[in-house]
PATORGU-944886 format. One record per atom (N, C-alpha, C, CB): z, x, y. Coordinates in steps of 0.2 Angstrom, whole numbers, padded with zeros to 4 digits, always signed. Glycine has a CB too. Example, Ala and Ser with C-alpha at 12.3 -4.5 7.8 and 13.67 -1.06 7.14 Angstrom:
! PATORGU-944886
+0039+0066-0028
+0039+0062-0022
+0039+0066-0016
+0045+0057-0022
+0035+0064-0011
+0036+0068-0005
+0039+0064+0000
+0029+0070-0003
END
This chain:
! PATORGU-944886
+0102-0056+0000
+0096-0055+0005
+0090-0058+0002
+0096-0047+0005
+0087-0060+0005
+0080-0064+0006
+0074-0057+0005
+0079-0068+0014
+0071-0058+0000
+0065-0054-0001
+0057-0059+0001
+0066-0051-0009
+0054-0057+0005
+0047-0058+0007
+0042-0053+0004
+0048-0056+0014
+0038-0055-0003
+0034-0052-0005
+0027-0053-0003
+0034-0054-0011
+0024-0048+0003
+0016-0048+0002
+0012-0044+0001
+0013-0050+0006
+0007-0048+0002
+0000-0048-0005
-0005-0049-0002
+0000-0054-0011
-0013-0044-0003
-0018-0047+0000
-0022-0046-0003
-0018-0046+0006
-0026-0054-0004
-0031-0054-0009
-0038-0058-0005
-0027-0057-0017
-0043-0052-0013
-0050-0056-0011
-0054-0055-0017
-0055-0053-0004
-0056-0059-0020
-0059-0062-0025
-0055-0057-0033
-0067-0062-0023
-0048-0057-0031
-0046-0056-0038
-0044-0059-0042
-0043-0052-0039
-0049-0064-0045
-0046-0069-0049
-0045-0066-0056
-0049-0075-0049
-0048-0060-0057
-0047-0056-0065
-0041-0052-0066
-0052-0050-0065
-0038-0053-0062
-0028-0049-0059
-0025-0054-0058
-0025-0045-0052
-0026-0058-0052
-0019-0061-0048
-0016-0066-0053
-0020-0065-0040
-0017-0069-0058
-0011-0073-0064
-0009-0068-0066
-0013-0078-0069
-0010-0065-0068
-0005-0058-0072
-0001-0056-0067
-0010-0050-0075
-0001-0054-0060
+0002-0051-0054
+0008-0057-0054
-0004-0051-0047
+0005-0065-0053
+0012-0068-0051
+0015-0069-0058
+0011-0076-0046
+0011-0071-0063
+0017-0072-0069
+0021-0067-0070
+0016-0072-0075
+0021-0061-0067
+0026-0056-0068
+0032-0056-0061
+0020-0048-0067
+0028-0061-0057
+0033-0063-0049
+0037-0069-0049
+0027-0064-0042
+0034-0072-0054
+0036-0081-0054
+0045-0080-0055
+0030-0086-0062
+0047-0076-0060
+0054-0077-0062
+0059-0072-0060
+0053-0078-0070
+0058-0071-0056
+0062-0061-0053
+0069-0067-0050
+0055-0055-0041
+0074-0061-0046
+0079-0064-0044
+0077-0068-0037
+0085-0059-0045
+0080-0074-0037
+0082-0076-0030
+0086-0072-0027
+0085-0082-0030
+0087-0074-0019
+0081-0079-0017
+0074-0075-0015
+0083-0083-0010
+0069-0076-0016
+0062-0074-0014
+0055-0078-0012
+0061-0070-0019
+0051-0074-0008
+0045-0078-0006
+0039-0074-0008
+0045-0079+0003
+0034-0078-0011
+0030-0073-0009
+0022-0077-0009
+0031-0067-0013
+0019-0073-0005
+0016-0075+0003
+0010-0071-0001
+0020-0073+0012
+0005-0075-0002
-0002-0071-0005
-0006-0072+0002
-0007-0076-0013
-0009-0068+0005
-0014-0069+0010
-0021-0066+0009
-0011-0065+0016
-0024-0075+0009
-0033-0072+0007
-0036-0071+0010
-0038-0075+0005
-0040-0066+0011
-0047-0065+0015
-0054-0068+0014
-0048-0058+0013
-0056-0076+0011
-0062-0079+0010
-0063-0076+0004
-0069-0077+0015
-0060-0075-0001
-0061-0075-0009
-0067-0082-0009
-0053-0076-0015
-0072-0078-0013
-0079-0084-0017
-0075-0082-0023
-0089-0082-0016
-0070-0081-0026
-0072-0085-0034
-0065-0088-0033
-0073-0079-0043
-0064-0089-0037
-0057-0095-0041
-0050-0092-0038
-0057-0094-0052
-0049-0086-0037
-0042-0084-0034
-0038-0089-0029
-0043-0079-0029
-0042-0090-0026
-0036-0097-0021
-0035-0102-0025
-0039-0100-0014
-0040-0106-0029
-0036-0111-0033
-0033-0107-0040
-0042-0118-0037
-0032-0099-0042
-0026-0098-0044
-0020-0098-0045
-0026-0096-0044
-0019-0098-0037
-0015-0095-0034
-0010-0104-0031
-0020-0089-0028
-0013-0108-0032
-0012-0113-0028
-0009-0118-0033
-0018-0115-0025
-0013-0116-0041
-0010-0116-0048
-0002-0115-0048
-0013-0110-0051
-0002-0108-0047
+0004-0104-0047
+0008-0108-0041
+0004-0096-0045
+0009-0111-0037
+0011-0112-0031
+0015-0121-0032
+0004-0111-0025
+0012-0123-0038
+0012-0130-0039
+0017-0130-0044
+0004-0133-0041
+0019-0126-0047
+0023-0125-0052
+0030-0121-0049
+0018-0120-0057
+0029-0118-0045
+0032-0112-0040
+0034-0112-0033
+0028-0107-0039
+0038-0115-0032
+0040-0117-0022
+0040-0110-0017
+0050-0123-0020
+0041-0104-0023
+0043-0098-0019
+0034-0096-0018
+0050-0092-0024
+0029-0099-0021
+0022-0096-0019
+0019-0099-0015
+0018-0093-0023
+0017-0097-0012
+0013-0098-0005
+0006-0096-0005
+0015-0094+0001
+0001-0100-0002
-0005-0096-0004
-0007-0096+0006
-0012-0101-0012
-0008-0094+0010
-0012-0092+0015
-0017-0089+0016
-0009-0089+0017
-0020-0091+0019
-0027-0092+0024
-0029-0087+0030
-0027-0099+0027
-0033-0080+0029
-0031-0077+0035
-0039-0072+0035
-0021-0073+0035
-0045-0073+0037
-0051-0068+0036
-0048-0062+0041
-0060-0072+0039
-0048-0056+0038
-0048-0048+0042
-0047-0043+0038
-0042-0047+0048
-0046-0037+0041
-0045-0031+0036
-0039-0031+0035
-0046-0025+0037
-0036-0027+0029
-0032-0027+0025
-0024-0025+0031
-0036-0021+0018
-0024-0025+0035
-0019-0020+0040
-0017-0029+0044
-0023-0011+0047
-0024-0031+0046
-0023-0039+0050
-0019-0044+0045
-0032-0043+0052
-0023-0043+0037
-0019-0050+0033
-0012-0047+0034
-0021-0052+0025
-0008-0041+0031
-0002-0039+0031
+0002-0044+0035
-0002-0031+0033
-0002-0040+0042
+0003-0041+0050
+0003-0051+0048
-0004-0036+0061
-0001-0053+0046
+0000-0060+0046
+0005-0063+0041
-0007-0064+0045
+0005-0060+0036
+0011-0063+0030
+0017-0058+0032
+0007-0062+0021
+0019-0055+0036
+0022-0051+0041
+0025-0057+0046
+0016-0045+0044
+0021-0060+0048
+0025-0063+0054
+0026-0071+0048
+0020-0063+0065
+0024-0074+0045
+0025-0079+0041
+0032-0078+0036
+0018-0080+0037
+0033-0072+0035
+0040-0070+0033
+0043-0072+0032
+0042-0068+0033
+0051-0076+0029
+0056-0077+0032
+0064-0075+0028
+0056-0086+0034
+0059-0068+0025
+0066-0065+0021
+0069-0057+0027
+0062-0062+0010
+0073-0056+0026
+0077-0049+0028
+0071-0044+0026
+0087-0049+0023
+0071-0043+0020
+0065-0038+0020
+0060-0039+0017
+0067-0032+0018
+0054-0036+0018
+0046-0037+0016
+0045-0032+0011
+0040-0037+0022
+0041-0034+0005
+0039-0031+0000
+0034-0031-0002
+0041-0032-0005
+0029-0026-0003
+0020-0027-0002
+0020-0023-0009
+0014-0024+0007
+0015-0027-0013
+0011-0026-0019
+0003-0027-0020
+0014-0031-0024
+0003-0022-0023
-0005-0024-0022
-0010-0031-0027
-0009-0017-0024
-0014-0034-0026
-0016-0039-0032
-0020-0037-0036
-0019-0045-0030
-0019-0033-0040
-0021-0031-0048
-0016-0027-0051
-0026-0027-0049
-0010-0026-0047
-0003-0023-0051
+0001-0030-0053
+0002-0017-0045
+0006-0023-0055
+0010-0029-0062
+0019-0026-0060
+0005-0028-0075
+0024-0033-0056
+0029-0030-0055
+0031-0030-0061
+0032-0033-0050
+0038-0027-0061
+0043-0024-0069
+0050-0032-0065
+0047-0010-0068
+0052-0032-0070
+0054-0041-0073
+0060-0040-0069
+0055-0044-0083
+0063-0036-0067
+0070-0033-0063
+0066-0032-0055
+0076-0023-0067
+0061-0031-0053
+0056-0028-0047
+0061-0029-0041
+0048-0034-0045
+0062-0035-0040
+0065-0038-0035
+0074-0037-0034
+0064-0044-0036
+0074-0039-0042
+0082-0035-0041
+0084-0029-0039
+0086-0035-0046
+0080-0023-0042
+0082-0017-0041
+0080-0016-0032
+0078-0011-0048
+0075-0019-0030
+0074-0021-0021
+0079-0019-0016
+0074-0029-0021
+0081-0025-0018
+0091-0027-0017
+0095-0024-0017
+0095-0030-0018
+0096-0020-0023
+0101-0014-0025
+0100-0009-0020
+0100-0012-0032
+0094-0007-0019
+0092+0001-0015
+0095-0002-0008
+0082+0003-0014
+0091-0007-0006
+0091-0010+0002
+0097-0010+0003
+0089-0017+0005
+0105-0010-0001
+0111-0009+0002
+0110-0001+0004
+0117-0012-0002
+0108+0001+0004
+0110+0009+0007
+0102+0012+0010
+0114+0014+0000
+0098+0008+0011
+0091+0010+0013
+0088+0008+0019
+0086+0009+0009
+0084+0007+0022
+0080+0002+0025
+0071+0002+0025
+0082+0003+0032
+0071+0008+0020
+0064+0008+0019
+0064+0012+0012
+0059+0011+0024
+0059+0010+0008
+0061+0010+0001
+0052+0013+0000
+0065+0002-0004
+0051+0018-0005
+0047+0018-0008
+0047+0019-0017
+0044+0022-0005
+0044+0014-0019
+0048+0015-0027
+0042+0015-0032
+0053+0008-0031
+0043+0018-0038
+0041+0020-0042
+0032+0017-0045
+0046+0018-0046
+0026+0019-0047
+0022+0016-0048
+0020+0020-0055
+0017+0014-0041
+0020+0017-0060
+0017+0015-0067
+0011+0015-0068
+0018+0010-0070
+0006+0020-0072
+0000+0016-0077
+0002+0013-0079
-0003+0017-0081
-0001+0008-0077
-0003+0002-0086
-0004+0004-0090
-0009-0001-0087
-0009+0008-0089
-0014+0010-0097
-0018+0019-0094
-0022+0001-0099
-0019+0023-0101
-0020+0028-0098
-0024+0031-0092
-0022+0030-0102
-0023+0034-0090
-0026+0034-0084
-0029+0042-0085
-0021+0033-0077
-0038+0040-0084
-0042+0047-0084
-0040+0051-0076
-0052+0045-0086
-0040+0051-0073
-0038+0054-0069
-0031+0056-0066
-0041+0052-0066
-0026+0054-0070
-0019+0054-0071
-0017+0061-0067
-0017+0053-0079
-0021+0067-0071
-0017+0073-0068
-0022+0076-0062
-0015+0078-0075
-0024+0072-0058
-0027+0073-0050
-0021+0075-0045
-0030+0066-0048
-0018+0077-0042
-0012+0078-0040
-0015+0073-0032
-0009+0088-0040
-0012+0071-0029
-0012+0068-0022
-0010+0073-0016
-0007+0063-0021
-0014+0074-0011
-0014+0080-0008
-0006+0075+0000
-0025+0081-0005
+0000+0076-0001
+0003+0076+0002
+0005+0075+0009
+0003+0078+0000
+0006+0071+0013
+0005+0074+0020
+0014+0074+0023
+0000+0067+0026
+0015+0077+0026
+0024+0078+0030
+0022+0078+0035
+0031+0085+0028
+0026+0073+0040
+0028+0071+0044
+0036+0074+0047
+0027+0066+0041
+0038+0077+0054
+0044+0081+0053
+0049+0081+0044
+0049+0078+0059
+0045+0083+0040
+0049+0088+0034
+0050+0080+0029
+0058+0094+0039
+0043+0075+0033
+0044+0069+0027
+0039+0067+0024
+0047+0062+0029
+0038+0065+0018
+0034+0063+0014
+0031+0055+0018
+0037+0063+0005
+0026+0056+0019
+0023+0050+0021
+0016+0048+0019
+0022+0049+0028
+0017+0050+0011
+0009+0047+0010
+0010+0045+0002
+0002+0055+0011
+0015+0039+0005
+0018+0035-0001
+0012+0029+0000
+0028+0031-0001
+0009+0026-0003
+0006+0020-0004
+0010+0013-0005
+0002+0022-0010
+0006+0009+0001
+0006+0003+0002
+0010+0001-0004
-0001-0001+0003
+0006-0002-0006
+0009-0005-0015
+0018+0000-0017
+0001-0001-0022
+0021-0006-0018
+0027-0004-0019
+0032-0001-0015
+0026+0000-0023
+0030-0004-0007
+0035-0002-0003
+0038-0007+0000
+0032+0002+0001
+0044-0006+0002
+0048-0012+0007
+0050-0010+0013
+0055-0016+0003
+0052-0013+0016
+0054-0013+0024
+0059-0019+0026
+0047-0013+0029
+0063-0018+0028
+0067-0024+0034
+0063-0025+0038
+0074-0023+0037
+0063-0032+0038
+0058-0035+0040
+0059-0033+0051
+0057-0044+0037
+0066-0030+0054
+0067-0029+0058
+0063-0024+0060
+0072-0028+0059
+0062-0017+0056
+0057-0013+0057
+0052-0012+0058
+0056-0012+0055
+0047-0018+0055
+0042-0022+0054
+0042-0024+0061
+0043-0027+0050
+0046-0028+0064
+0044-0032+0067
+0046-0027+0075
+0047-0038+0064
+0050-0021+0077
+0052-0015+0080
+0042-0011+0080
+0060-0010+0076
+0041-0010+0075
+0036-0007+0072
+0028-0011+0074
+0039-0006+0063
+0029-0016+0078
+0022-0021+0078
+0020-0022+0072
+0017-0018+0082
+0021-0020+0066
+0019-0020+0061
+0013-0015+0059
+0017-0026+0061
+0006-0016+0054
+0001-0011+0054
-0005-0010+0060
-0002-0011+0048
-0006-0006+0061
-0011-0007+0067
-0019-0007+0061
-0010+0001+0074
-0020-0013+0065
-0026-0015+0063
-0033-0012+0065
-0026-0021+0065
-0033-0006+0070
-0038-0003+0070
-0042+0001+0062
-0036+0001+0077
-0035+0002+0058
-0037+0008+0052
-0039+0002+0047
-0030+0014+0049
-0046+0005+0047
-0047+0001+0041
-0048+0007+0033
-0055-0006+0043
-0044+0011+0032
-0038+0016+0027
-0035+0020+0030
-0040+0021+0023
-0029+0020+0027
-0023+0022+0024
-0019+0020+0033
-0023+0031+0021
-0019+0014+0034
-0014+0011+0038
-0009+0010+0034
-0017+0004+0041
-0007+0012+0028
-0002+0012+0024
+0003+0019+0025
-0005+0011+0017
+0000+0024+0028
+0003+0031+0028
+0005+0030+0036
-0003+0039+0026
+0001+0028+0042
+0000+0029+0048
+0007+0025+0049
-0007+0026+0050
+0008+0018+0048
+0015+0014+0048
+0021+0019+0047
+0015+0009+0043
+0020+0023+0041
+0025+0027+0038
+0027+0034+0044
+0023+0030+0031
+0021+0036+0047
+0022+0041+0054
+0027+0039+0060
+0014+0041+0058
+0025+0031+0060
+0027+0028+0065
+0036+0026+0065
+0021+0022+0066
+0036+0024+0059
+0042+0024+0058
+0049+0030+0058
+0041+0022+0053
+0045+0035+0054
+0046+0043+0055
+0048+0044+0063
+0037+0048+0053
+0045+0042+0067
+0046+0043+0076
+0051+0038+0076
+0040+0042+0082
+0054+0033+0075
+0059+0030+0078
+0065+0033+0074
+0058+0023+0078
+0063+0038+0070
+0072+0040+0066
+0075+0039+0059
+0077+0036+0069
+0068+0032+0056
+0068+0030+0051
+0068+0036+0044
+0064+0025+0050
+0072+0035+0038
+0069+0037+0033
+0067+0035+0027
+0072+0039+0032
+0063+0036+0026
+0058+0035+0018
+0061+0035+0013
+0052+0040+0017
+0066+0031+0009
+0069+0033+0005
+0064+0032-0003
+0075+0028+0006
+0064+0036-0009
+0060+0035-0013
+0067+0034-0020
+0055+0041-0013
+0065+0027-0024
+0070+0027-0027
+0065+0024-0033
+0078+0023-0025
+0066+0027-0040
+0061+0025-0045
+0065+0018-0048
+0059+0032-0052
+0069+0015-0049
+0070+0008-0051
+0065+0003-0050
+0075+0005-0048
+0062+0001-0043
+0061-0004-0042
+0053-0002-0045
+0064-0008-0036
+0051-0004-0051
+0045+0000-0055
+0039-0007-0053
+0048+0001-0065
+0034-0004-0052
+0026-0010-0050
+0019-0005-0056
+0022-0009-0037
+0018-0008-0060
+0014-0005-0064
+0009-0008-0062
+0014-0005-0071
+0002-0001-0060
-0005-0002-0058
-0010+0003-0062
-0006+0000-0049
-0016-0002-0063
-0022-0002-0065
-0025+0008-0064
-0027-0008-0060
-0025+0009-0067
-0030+0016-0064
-0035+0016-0063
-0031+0020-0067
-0040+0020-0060
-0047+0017-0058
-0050+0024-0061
-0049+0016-0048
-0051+0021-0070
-0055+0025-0074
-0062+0023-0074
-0052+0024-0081
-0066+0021-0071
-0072+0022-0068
-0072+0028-0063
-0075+0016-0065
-0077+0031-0065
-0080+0038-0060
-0081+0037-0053
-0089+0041-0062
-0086+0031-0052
-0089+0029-0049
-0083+0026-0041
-0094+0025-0053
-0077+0023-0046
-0072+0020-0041
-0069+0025-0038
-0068+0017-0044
-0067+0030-0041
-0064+0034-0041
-0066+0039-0034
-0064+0037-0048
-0072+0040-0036
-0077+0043-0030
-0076+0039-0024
-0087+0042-0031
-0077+0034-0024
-0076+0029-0018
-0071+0027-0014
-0077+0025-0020
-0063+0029-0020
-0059+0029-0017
-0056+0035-0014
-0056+0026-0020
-0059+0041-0015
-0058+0047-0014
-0061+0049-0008
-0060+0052-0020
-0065+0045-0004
-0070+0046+0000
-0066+0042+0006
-0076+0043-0002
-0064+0035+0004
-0059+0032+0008
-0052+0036+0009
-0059+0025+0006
-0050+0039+0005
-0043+0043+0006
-0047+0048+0012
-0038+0049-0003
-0051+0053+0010
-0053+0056+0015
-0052+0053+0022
-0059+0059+0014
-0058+0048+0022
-0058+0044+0030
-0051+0043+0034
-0061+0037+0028
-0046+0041+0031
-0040+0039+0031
-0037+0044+0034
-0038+0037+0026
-0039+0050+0031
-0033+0056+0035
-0037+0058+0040
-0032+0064+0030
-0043+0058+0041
-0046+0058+0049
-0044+0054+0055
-0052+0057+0050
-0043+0047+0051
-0041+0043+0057
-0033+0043+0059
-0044+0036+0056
-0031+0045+0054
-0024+0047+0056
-0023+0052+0062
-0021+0051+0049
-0028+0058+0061
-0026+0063+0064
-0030+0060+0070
-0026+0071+0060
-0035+0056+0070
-0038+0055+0078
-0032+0049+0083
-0049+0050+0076
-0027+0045+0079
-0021+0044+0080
-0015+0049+0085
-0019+0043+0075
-0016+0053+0079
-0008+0056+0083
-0008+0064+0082
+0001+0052+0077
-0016+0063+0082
-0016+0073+0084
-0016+0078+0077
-0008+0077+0089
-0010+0085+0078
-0011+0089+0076
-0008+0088+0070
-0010+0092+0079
-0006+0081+0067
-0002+0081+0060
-0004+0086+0055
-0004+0074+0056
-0012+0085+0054
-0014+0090+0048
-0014+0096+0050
-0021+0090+0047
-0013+0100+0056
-0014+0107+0057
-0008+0111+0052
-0013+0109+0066
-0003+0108+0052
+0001+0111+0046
+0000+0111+0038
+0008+0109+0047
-0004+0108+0037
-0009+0108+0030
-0016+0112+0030
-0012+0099+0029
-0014+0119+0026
-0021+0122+0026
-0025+0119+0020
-0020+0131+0025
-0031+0121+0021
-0036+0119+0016
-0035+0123+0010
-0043+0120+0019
-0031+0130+0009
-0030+0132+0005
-0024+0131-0001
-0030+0136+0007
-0020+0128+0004
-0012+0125+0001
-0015+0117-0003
-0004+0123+0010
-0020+0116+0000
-0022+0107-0003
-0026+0111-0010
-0030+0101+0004
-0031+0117-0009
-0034+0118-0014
-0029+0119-0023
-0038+0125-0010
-0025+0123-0018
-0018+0126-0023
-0015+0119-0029
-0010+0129-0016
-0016+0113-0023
-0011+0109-0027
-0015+0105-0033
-0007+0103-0021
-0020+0108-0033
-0026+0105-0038
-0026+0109-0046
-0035+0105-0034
-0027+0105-0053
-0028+0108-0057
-0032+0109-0062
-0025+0109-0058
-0037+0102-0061
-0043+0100-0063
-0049+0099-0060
-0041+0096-0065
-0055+0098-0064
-0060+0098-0060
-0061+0091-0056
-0065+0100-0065
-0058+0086-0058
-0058+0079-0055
-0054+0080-0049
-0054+0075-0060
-0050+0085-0048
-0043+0087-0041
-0049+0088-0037
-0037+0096-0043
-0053+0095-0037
-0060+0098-0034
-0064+0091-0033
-0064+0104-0039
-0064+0088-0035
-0071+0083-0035
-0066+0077-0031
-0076+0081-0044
-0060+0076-0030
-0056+0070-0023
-0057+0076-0019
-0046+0066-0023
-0055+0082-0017
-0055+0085-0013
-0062+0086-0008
-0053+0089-0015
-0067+0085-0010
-0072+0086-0010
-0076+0081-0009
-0074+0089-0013
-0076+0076-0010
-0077+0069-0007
-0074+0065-0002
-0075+0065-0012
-0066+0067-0003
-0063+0066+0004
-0065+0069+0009
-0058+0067+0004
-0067+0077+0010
-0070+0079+0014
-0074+0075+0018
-0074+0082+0011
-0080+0073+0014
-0085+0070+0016
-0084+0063+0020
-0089+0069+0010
-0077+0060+0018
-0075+0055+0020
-0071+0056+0029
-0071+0052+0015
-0069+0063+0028
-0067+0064+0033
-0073+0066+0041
-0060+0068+0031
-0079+0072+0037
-0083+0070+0040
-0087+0063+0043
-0086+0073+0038
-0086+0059+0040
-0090+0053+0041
-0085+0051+0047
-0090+0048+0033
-0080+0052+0049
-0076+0048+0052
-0079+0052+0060
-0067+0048+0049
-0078+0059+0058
-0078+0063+0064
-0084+0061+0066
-0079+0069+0063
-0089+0059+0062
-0095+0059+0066
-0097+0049+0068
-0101+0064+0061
-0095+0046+0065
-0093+0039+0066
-0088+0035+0071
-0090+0038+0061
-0083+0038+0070
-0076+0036+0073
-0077+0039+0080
-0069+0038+0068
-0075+0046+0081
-0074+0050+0084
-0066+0049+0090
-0081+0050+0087
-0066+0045+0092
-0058+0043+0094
-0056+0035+0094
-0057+0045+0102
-0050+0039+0093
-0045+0032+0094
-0045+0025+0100
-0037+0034+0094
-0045+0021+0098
-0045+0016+0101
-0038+0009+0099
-0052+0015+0100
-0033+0008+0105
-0030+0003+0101
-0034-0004+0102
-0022+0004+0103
END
C-alpha cells in the first residue's frame, strides 16, 4: 500500500530539514507532498533540496488556510492512504511502516505523538470532545485516512480556519467510520514552552470549539463546564481553559454562523 504523506508549510525553514530527514528513508512505497503557503524565507528552496536528492518529495505551490492546502495535497495524492504531519515534528524511523501494519485492520488511524524535549506544559490535560461515545479531538498531526474517505468526506472544509482537524473527525463519525488509536506509528513534536504561544494556542483551541458547534449544533451540550473544570490539575489547565473561553467568545461574537 502506497502511503501519501502531507504537509503544510510557511516559512519553517528552522524544522522542515529535520522533518524530511526523518521522512527521506521510511519504507516504500511513499509520497510525500509538502504544500506551501508563500513562505518568504528559505523553506521552499529546502524543501526542493530535499526533492533533488529524493523523487518521493514533492514540493507544492498552493496560497490558503491550513484546511484549503490539506484539501490540495489531498487531491495531488496518489497513494491508498494519506498521512498528515505537521512541519516542525519529527517522524520515528518505522513512521510509515507501523502506517501499514495498522491500515490492514483500520481505516483511520490516530497514532501516538511524543515530546521532543520537556515539555513545560506537559501535564495540561486536553479538554476532550465525544462524538456518539468517540474521541474526536485527536489532532491533525499524526493522523491517516484512506484516501477513499477523504475523498467520500470532500476532504476538510475550508471555511474553519481551527480545529478543521476535529470537525473532519465528526464528519466521519456520521458516516459509520471509526477512529482507531494505535501508539506505534510514533511523530515526535516540539512543545510550545513559551507562555506567550501557549496563550495563543489556547485561544485558538477555544475558537475552534465554537466553530465546531456553530457547524453541527448541540455537540458541546453534553460537556459541562464543570466536568471540563474537573479534568484540569494545574494552574496552566485553568489558564487554557480560560483563554479558550475567550476564544470561543470571540467567535460568538465574530463568527456568529456557519456558512459553507
Amino acid at each position: 500500500m502506497k502511503i501519501s504523506v502531507v504537509l503544510t508549510t510557511k516559512n519553517t525553514a528552522d524544522t522542515i530539514g529535520e522533518l524530511l530527514e526523518s521522512l527521506k528513508d521510511q519504507e516504500e512505497p511513499y509520497e510525500i507532498l509538502v504544500v506551501d503557503s508563500d513562505s518568504t524565507d528559505k523553506t521552499k528552496q529546502i524543501v526542493l533540496d530535499y526533492s533533488k536528492k529524493n523523487k518521493n518529495i514533492k514540493l507544492l505551490d498552493y496560497p490558503g488556510n491550513r484546511a484549503e492546502s490539506m484539501n490540495y495535497g489531498i487531491q495531488k495524492a496518489t497513494g491508498e492512504a494519506v498521512s498528515f504531519i505537521g512541519g516542525d515534528d519529527i517522524a520515528d524511523k518505522d513512521w510509515i511502516k507501523n502506517i501499514r501494519i495498522a491500515l490492514k485492520n483500520a481505516d483511520i488511524i490516530a497514532g501516538k505523538l511524543v515530546s521532543k524535549k520537556q515539555d513545560c506544559f506537559g501535564k495540561v490535560a486536553n479538554v476532550k470532545l465525544f462524538h456518539k461515545g468517540v474521541n474526536i479531538t485527536y489532532p491533525g498531526t499524526n493522523t491517516t485516512y484512506k484516501k477513499k474517505i477523504l475523498d467520500e468526506l470532500k476532504g476538510f472544509d475550508p471555511w474553519f480556519f481551527s480545529a478543521e482537524d476535529l470537525e473532519i473527525n465528526i464528519r466521519a463519525v456520521n458516516r459509520g467510520y471509526k477512529i482507531n488509536y494505535n501508539e506505534k506509528p510514533r511523530v515526535y513534536y516540539r512543545p510550545r514552552n513559551n507562555p506567550l504561544s501557549f496563550i495563543k494556542q489556547s485561544f485558538w483551541y477555544g475558537a475552534g470549539r465554537k466553530l465546531i458547534a456553530l457547524k453541527h449544533g448541540d455537540i458541546w451540550d453534553k460537556h459541562s463546564g464543570s466536568d471540563m473544570l474537573k479534568t484540569q490539575k494545574t494552574i496552566w489547565g485553568y489558564v487554557r481553559l480560560a483563554v479558550g473561553f475567550l476564544g470561543y467568545i470571540y467567535c460568538v461574537i465574530a463568527v456568529r454562523r456557519y456558512k459553507k
